[in-house]
C-alpha positions in Angstrom: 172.5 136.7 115.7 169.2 135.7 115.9 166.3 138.1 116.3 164.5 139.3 119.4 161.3 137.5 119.7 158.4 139.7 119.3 157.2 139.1 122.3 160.1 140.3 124.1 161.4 143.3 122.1 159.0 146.4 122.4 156.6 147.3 119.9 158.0 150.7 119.4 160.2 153.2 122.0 157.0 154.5 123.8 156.3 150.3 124.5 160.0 150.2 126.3 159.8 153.1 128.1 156.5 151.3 129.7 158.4 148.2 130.1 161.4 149.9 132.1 158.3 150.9 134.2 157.4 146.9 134.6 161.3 146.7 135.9 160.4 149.3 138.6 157.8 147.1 139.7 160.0 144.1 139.8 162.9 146.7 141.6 160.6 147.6 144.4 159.3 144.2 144.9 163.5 143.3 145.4 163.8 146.3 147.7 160.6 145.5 149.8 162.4 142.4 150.6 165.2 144.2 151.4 164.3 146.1 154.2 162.0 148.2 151.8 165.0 149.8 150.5 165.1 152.4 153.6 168.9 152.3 154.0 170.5 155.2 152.7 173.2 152.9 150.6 170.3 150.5 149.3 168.0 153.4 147.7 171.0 155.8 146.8 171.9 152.7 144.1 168.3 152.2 143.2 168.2 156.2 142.8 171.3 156.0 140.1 170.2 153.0 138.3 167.0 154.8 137.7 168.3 157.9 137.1 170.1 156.5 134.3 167.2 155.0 133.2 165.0 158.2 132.6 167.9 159.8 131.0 167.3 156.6 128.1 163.9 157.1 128.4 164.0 160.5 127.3 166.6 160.3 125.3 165.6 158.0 122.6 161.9 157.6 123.6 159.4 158.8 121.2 156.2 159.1 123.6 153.0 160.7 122.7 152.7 164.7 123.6 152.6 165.2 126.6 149.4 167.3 128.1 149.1 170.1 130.0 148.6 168.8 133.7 151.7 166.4 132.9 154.1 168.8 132.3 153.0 170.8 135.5 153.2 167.9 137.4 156.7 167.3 136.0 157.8 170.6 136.1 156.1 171.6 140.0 158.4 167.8 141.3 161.1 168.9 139.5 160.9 172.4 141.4 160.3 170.6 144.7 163.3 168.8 144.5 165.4 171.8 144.0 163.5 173.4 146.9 164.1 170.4 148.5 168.0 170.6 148.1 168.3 174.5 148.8 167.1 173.1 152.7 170.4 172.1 153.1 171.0 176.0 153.6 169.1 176.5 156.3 168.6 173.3 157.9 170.1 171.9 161.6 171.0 169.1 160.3 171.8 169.6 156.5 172.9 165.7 156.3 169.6 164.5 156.5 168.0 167.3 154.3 170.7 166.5 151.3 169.1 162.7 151.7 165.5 164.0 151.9 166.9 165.7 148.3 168.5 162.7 147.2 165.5 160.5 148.1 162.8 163.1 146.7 164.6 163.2 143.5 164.5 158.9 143.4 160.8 159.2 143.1 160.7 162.3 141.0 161.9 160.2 138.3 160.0 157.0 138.8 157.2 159.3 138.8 158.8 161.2 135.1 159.2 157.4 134.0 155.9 156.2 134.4 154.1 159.9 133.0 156.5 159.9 129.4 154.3 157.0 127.7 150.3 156.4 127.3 148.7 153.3 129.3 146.8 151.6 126.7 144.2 148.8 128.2 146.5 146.5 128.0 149.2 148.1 129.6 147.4 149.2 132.4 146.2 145.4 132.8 149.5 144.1 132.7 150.8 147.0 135.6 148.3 146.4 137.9 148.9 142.5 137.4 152.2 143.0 138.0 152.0 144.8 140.8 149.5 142.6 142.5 151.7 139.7 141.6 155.3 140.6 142.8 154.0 142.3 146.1 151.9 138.5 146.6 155.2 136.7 146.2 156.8 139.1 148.4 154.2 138.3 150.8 154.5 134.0 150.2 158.4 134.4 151.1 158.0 135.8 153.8 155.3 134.0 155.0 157.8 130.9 154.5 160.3 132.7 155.7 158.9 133.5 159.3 157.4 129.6 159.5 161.0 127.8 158.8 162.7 129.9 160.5 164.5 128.4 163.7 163.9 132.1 165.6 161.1 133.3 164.3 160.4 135.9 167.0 163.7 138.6 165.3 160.5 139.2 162.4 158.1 140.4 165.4 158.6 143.8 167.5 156.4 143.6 170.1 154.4 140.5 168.8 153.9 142.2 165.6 155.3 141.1 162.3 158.1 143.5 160.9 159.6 141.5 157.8 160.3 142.2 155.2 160.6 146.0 155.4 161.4 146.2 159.1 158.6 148.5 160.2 155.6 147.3 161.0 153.8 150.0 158.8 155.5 150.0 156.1 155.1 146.2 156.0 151.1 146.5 156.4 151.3 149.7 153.6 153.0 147.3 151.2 150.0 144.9 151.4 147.8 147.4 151.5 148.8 149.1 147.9 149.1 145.5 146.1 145.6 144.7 147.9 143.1 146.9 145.3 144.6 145.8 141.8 144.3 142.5 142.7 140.5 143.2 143.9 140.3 144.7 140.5 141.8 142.1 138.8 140.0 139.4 140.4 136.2 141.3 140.1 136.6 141.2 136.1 140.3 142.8 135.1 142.0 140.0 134.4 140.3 138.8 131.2 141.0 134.9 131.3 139.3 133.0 134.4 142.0 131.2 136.4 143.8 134.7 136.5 140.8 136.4 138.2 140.7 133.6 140.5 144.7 133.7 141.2 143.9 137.8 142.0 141.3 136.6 144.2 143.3 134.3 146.2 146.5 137.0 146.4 144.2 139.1 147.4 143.2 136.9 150.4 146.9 136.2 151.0 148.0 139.9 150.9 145.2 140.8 153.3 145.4 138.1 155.8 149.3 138.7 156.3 148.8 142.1 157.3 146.8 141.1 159.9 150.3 139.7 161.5 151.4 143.4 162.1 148.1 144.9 163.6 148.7 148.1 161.8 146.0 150.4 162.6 147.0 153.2 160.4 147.4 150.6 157.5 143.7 149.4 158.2 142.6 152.7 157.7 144.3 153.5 154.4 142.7 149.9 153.3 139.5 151.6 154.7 140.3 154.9 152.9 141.5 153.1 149.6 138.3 150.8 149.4 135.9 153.6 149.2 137.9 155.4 146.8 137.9 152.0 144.5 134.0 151.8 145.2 133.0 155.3 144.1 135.3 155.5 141.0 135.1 152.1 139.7 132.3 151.1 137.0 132.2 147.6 137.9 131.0 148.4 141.7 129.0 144.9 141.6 131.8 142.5 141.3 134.2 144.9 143.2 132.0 144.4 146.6 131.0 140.6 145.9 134.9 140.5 146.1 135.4 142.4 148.9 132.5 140.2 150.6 134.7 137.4 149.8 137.7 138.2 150.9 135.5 139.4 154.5 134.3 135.9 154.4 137.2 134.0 154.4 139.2 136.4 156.1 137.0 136.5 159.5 136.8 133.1 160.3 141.1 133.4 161.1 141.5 136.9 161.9 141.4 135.4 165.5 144.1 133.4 165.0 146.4 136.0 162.7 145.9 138.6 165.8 146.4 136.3 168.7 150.3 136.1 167.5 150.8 139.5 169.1 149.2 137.4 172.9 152.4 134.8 172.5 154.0 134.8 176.4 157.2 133.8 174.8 158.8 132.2 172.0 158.4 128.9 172.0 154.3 129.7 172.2 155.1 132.2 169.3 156.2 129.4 167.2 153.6 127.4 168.0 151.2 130.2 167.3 152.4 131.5 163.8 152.7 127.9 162.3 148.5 127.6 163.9 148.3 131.3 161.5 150.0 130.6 158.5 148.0 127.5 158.8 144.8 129.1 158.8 146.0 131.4 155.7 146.4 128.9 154.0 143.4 127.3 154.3 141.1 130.1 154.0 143.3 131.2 150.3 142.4 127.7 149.3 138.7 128.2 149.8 138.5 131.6 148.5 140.6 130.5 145.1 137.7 127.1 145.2 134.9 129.9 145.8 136.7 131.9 142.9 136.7 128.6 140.6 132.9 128.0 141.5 131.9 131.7 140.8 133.4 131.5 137.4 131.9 128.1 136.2 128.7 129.5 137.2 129.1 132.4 134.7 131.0 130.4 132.0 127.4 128.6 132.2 125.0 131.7 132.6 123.9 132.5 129.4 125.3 136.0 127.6 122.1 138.2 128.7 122.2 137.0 132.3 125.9 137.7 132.8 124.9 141.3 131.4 123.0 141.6 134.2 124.7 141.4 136.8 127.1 143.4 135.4 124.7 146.2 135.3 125.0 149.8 137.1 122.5 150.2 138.7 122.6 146.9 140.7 126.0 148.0 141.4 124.7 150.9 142.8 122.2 149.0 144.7 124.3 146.3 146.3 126.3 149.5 147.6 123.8 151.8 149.2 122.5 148.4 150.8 126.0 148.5 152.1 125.9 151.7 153.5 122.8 151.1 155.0 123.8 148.2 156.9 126.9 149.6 158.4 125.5 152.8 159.2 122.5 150.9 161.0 124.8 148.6 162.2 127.6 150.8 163.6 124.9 153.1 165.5 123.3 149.8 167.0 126.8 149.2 168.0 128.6 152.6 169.1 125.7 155.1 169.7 126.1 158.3 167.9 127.9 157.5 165.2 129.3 161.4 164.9 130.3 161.0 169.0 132.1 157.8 168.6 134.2 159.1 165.4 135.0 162.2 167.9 136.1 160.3 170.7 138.3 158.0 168.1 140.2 161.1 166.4 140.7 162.9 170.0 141.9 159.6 171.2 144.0 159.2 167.9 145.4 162.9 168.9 146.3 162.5 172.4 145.4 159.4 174.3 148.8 158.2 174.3 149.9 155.0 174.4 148.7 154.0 178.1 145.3 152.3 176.6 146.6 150.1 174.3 146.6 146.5 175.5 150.6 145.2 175.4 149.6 141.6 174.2 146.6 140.5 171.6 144.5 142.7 169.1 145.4 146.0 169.5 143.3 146.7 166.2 140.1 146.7 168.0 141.3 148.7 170.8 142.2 152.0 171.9 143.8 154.7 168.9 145.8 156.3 170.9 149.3 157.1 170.0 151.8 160.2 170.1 151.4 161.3 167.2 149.2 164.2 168.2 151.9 165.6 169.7 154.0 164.9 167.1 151.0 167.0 164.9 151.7 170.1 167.1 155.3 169.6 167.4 155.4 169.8 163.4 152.9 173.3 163.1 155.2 174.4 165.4 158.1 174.1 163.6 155.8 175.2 160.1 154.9 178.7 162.4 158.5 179.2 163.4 159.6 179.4 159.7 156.4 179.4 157.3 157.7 180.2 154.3 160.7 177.8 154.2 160.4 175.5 156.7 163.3 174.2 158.9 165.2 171.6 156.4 163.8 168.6 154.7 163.8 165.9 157.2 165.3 168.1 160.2 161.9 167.4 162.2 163.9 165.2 164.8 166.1 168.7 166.4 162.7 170.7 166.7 160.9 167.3 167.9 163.3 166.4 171.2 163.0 170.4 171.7 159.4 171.3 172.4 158.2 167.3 172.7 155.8 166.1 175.3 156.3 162.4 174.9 159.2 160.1 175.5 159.7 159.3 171.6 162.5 161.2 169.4 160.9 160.3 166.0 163.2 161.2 163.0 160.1 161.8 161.4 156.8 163.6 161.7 155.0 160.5 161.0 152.7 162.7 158.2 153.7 163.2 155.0 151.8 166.6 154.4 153.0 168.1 157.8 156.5 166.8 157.1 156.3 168.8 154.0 154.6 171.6 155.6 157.0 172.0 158.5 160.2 170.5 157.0 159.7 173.0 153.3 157.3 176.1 154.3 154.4 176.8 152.2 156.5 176.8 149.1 157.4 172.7 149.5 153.7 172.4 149.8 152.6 174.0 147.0 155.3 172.8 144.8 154.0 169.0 146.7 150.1 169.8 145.8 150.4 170.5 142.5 152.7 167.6 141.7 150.9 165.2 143.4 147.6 166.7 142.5 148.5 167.6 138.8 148.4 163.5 138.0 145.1 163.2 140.3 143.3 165.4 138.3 144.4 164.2 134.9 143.3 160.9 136.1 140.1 161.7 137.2 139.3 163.7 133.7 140.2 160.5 131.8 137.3 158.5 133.8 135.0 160.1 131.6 136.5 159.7 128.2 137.4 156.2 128.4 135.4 152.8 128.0 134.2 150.6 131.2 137.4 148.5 131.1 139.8 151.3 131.1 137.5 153.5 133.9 138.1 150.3 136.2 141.7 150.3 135.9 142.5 153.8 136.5 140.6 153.5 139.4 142.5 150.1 140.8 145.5 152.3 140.3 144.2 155.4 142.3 142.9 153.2 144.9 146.2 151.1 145.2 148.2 154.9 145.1 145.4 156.4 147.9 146.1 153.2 150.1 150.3 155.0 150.3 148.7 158.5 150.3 146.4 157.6 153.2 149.1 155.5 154.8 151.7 158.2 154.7 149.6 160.8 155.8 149.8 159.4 159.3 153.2 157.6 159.4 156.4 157.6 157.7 156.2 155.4 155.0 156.8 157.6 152.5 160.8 157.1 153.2 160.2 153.4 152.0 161.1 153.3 148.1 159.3 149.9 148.3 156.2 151.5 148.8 156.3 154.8 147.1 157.8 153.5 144.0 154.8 151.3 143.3 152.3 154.0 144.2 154.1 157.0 142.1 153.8 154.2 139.1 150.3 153.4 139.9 149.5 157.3 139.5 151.3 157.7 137.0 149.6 155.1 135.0 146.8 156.1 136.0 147.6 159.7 134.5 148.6 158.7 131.2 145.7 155.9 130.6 144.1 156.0 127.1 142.2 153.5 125.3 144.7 153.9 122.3 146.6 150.4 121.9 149.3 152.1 119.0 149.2 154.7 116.2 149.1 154.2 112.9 152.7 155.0 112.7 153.9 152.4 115.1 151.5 150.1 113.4 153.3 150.3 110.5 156.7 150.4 111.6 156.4 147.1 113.1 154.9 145.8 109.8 158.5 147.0 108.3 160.5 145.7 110.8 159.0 142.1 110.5 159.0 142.3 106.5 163.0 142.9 107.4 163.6 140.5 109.5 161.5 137.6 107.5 164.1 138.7 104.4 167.5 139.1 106.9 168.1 142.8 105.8 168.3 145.9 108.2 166.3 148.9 106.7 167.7 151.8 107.4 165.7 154.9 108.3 162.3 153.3 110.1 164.1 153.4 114.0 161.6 155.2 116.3 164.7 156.9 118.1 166.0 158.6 115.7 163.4 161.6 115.4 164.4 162.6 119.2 168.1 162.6 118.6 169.2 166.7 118.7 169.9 167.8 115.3 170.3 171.6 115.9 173.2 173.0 117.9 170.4 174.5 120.5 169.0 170.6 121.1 173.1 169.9 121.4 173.2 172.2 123.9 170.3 171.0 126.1 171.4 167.3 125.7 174.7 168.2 126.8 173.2 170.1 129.9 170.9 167.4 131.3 174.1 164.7 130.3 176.1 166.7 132.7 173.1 167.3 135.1 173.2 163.6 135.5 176.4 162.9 135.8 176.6 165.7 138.6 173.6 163.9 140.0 174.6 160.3 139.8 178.1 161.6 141.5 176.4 163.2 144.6 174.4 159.9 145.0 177.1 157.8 144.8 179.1 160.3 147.7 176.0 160.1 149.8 175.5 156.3 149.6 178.9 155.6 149.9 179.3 157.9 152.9 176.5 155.7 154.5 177.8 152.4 153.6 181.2 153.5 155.6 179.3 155.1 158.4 177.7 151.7 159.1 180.8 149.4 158.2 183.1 151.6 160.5 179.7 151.3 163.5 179.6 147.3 163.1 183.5 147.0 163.6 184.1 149.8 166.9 183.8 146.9 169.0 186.3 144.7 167.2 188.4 146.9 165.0 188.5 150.3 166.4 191.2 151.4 164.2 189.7 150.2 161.0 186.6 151.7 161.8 187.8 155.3 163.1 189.4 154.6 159.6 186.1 154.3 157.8 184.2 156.8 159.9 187.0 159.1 159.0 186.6 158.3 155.3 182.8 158.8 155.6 182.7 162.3 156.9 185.0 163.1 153.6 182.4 161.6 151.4 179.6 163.8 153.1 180.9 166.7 154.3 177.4 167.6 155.4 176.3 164.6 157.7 177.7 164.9 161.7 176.6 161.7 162.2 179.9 159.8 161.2 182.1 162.7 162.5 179.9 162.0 166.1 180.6 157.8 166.0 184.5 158.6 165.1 184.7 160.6 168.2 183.2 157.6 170.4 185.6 155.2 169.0 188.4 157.2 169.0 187.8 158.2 172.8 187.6 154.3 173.5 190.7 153.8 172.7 192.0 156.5 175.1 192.4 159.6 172.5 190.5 162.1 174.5 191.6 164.8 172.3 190.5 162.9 169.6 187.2 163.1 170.9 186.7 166.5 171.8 188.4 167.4 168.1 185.3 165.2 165.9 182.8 166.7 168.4 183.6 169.7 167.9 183.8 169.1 163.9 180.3 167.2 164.1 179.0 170.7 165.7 180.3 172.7 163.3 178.4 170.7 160.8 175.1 170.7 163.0 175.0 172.8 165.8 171.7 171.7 167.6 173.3 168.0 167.5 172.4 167.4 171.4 173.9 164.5 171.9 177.4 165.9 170.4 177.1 168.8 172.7 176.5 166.4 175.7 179.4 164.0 174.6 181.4 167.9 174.7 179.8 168.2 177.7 181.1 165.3 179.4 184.4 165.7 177.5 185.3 169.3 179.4 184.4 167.5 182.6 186.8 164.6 182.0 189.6 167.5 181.1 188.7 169.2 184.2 187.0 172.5 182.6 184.2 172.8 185.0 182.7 175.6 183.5 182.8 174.5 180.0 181.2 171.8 180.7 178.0 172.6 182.6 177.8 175.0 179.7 177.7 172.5 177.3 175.4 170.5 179.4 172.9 173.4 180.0 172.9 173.9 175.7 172.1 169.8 175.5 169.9 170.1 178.7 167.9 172.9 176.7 167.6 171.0 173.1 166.4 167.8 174.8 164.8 168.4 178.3 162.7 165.1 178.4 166.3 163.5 178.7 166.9 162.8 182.1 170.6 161.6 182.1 171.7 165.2 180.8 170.7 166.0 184.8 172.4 163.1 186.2 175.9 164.1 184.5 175.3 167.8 185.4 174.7 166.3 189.1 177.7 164.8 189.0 179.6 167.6 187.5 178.3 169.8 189.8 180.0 167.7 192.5 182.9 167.2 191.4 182.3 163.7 190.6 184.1 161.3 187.6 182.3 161.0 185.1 182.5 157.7 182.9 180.7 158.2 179.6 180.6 154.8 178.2 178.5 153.8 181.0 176.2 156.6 180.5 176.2 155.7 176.4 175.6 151.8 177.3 172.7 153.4 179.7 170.9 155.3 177.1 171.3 152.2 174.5 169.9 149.6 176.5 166.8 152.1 176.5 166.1 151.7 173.1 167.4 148.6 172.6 164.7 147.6 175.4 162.1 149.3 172.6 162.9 148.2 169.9 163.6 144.1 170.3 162.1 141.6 169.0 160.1 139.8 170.9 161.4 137.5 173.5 
C-alpha cells in the first residue's frame, strides 16, 4: 500500500487534531446550506459525529499542556452542560430543555476540539482562510441558486432573503462571521498576492449578499465586530484601506441589493434580484481589479516604501481621521450624537413594529421591534427563579404568559438573557467564565506574539464577536452553522502560538520519512502511544468517558430520532393518518420528555373520529408539560364535544390564563358558554392560516 503523501497525512497527532477542526469548518459550511443545521434530527447527527470525534482526539492526541484559563474554560462548559441538562427537572417543558442540553453539549465539544492543539501561524492562516472560503461559496450557491430558480420568491420572507439557513438573521450572521478573516486575509494575511486579492473580492461578495436580508441586528454585529478588528489588529492601515474598499464598491449597489425587499409581486422580484446579483457581480469584479492594481503597485514599491505604509503609527492616524469624520459627520447629520443613540436604543426597546416601512430599506429606517418586551418578559422569568432559572429553552410558556405583543417567540432573541432567565445565575456564571476564560487567553497572547500572529487572533475574535454581538439580540445562537465556526474561531484564537512544531515532532517526522524511503515500519516513534492508559487508574477513566459517550451518543440518537418521526408522522396526517398516528406514537416512545408529538398524535387521531383518542394523548402530552396551552385548549374543546360543560370552561379558563393575548380561547368559551358545537379543526385551520399569513414567502 502506498504511503500517505506528506502533504496529506498530519505532521504529528496534535497536526490532526487541528485538521478534524478544518472538517468542522467544512461540516458547518454543509449545514449552513442546510437550513443552518437548526433541525433537531440535522444537528443531533452532526452532535454524534463530533462527539466521536473529540473522543479520538483525546484519546490518541498528544497536544501541548494545556494552560490554566483552558482548562477552566473546559471545565466551567463542561459544568454548564450538566447544569444545562439538570433543567429538565424543573422546566415546563422539559422536551425542549433536554435539546437545549443536547445542543449545548454539540458546541461544548467543537469548542474542547478546537482548545486541545496550539495554532501555530500557519495554522491559524489556513483556519481563517478556510473559513472565509467555505462560507463565500456558501454564499456563490446561493446566490445562483435564488437567480435560476423558476420561484425565486420561497427564498424571500417578506422581500427579504432567507436561504440558505431559513432565518433571515441567521443568514446575515453567517456572512457577517466569514466577513473579518477575509478582511484580514485580504489587508496582508494571505501571504501570496492573488489570495489577498480572492479575500478581497469574497469579502465584497459576502458583504453585498447580506444586504438581500436587510438584517439590522446583523449590521450592527458587522458594526460591533469591525471596531473590535480595528483596535486589536496591528495592521490597522491596510485593515481600513480594505474596509474603504469594500464601502466603495459596495455603495454604488446597495440601492439596488435593498430595493429587492420594494418588489410589488413576483414577477418584479425576478426582475429585480437578476438587476442585484447583477450589480454584485459587477462591483466583486472591480474590487478583485482594484485588489490586482493595489498589489502591482507594491510588488513595484521599493522594500523601504512598503515599510512605510505598513507603519503604526500611520495606522493609527488613518484611524483617528476616521473617527473624526464620522463623529463630525454623524452630528452634522443627527444633532446630538448622545440624543440620537437614545432615541435609537428606546426605539430598539419598544417602538414596535408600526414604524418600519413594509416594502424597501428597512435598514435605514426605524429600530423598532418587540424585542424589548421580549427583554422584560425574560428578567421576568430570571426574578421569578434566580438562582435556577425556568428550564433551558422553556422561555416560550413564560413568554405567551406575561407578553404584550402578538409574537410567541420560542426564544428570548438574546443569548445572555436566554441564559440568564432560562439557567439562573448559576448558567451564567458557568456561561461567563467559559466564554470569557478563551477571551482572555486570547487577548494575553496579543502581547507575546509577533505582528503576523497578533493579526490573526484578532481576525478570529472579530469574526467570533460578529456571533457574540449577533446573538446577543436574536437567536442565532441555536444555528450550529453559525456557532460552530465562531466557537472554532475562539478557540483558535485561544490556543495561538508562534510555535510551528517541537523538536520532538521535528524529529519524529525525520524518522518516519527515513522509514518510509527504506519500506520498513519502526516500531516505537507513534505519537499516540504515550496517551494510551497504562495504569489500571487511566483504565478506569478511559472506560468512564468510553461509556459516558456511548450514554451520550445514545440519548442523541433517541432525541433526533424522536424528531425525525415527529415531522414524518406531521407531513403524512393529511394523507396517511394511520401511518402517521403510527410514527407520532413511536416518537413520544423515543422521547419520553417532549409533548409535542404526544399533542400532534391526538389531532390526527381525533380526525379520524377517535375522540377518546384525543382526550387520552392530551391528557398524556399534559402530564409531560403542564403549562402546554394549546393541549389544555384542545382538552378544552374536547370536554365540550363530550358534553362536560364544566370541564371544559375549566380547561379553557387554565389556557385562557397561560395565553391571554389569544383571542380564539374567548370565542370557544363563547360558544361553550352557549351551548354551541364546537368544531375544532376549523378553529386549528383558523389559528394556522395566522401564521402561515406571517411567515410566507413573498407573493
Amino acid at each position: 500500500m502506498p504511503p500517505v503523501p506528506a502533504a496529506i497525512a498530519p505532521a504529528d497527532a496534535e497536526d490532526g487534531v487541528r485538521r478534524v477542526g478544518g472538517l468542522l469548518v467544512l461540516g458547518a459550511a454543509l449545514l449552513a446550506w442546510l437550513d443552518g443545521g437548526f433541525d433537531t434530527p440535522r444537528w443531533t447527527v452532526t452532535a454524534i459525529v463530533v462527539l466521536w470525534a473529540a473522543v479520538l482526539c483525546g484519546w490518541k492526541s498528544r497536544t501541548a499542556p494545556l494552560d490554566r484559563l483552558v482548562l477552566v474554560a473546559l471545565g466551567a462548559y463542561a459544568l454548564l452542560c450538566a447544569w444545562t441538562l439538570a433543567s429538565v427537572l424543573w422546566a415546563d417543558t422539559p422536551g425542549r430543555a433536554l435539546e437545549g442540553a443536547g445542543r449545548t453539549a454539540l458546541y461544548g465539544l467543537v469548542l474542547a476540539i478546537g482548545l486541545l492543539p496550539r495554532w501555530p501561524r500557519t495554522a491559524l492562516r489556513r483556519l481563517l482562510g478556510l473559513v472565509g472560503a467555505a462560507v463565500t461559496l456558501v454564499a456563490i450557491l446561493t446566490l445562483l441558486r435564488i437567480d435560476a430558480a423558476d420561484a425565486p420568491s420561497r427564498f424571500f420572507i417578506d422581500g427579504r432573503l432567507v436561504a440558505p439557513t431559513g432565518y433571515v438573521n441567521a443568514t446575515a450572521g453567517l456572512w457577517a462571521i466569514a466577513l473579518f478573516p477575509l478582511v484580514h486575509l485580504a489587508a496582508g494575511g494571505a501571504r501570496h498576492p492573488a489570495l489577498r486579492v480572492a479575500a478581497l473580492a469574497g469579502a465584497g461578495i459576502v458583504l453585498q449578499t447580506s444586504l438581500l436580508s436587510q438584517s439590522r441586528g446583523a449590521i450592527l454585529a458587522m458594526g460591533v465586530a469591525a471596531v473590535v478588528l480595528v483596535v486589536l489588529t496591528p495592521n490597522r492601515g491596510a485593515v481600513l484601506l480594505t474596509f474603504g474598499a469594500l464601502g466603495a464598491a459596495t455603495a454604488p449597489v446597495a440601492s439596488a441589493l435593498t430595493n429587492v425587499r420594494g418588489a410589488p409581486s413576483v414577477a418584479v422580484l425576478a426582475d429585480r434580484l437578476d438587476t442585484a446579483v447583477g450589480r454584485i457581480a459587477v462591483a466583486v469584479l472591480a474590487l478583485a481589479a482594484l485588489g490586482a492594481l493595489f498589489q502591482l503597485v507594491l510588488r513595484l514599491l521599493p522594500g523601504h516604501a512598503r515599510e512605510t505604509l505598513s507603519w503604526p503609527l500611520i495606522g493609527n492616524g488613518v484611524a483617528l481621521a476616521l473617527v473624526a469624520v464620522v463623529v463630525i459627520g454623524g452630528t452634522a447629520k443627527v444633532g446630538n450624537p448622545v440624543s440620537w443613540g437614545k432615541d435609537r436604543v428606546h426605539e430598539a426597546l419598544y417602538g414596535g413594529y408600526a414604524g418600519v416601512p413594509t416594502t424597501g430599506d428597512r435598514l435605514t429606517s426605524s429600530l423598532g421591534s418587540n424585542r424589548g418586551d421580549m427583554y422584560r418578559v425574560a428578567m421576568k422569568a430570571f426574578r421569578s427563579k434566580p438562582l435556577t432559572g425556568v428550564g433551558a429553552e422553556d422561555f416560550q410558556p413564560f413568554y405567551l404568559e406575561f407578553r404584550d405583543s402578538d409574537e410567541a417567540p420560542r426564544y428570548a432573541h438574546s443569548l445572555e438573557l436566554g441564559i440568564l432567565s432560562g439557567l439562573g445565575i448559576v448558567g451564567a456564571l458557568l456561561a461567563l467564565v467559559a466564554y470569557g476564560a478563551p477571551v482572555v487567553s486570547a487577548l494575553r497572547r496579543l502581547r507575546r506574539v509577533e505582528t503576523p500572529t497578533r493579526a490573526g487572533i484578532a481576525a478570529a475574535l472579530a469574526g467570533f464577536t460578529a456571533w457574540l454581538a449577533g446573538s446577543s439580540w436574536d437567536w442565532t445562537w441555536e444555528f450550529p452553522a453559525l456557532t460552530i465556526l465562531a466557537f472554532l474561531l475562539l478557540a483558535a484564537a485561544a490556543r495561538a502560538t508562534e510555535l510551528e512544531g517541537t523538536a520532538p515532532t521535528a524529529q519524529l517526522r525525520a524518522i518516519r520519512e527515513r522509514a518510509r524511503a527504506h519500506g520498513v515500519a519502526v516500531p516505537g516513534v507513534s505519537p499516540l502511544a504515550p496517551l494510551l492508559p497504562r495504569s489500571n487508574a487511566g483504565r478506569g477513566i478511559a472506560a468512564g468517558a468510553l461509556a459516558a459517550a456511548l450514554a451520550l451518543t445514545v440519548a442523541l440518537g433517541s432525541v433526533g430520532y424522536a424528531a425525525y418521526l415527529l415531522k414524518r408522522g406531521s407531513a403524512a396526517a393529511r394523507t396517511d393518518p394511520v401511518a402517521a398516528a403510527r410514527d407520532l406514537e413511536r416518537a413520544s416512545r423515543f422521547n419520553r420528555l417532549d409533548s409535542d408529538a404526544l399533542l400532534s398524535r391526538a389531532i390526527v387521531v381525533r380526525r379520524t373520529g377517535d375522540e377518546d383518542g384525543w382526550r387520552r394523548n392530551l391528557e398524556q402530552a399534559l402530564d409531560r408539560s403542564p403549562k402546554d396551552w394549546f393541549a389544555q385548549f384542545e382538552l378544552g374543546m374536547a370536554d365540550a364535544r363530550a358534553g362536560r360543560r364544566t370541564e371544559a370552561l375549566a380547561a379553557l379558563r387554565l389556557a385562557a390564563r397561560l395565553n391571554p393575548e389569544q383571542e380564539l380561547i374567548g370565542d370557544v368559551v363563547t360558544l361553550v358558554r352557549r351551548g354551541r358545537t364546537v368544531n375544532p379543526t376549523e378553529i386549528e385551520v383558523t389559528m394556522a392560516n395566522g401564521l402561515k399569513a406571517r411567515l410566507a414567502p413573498t407573493q
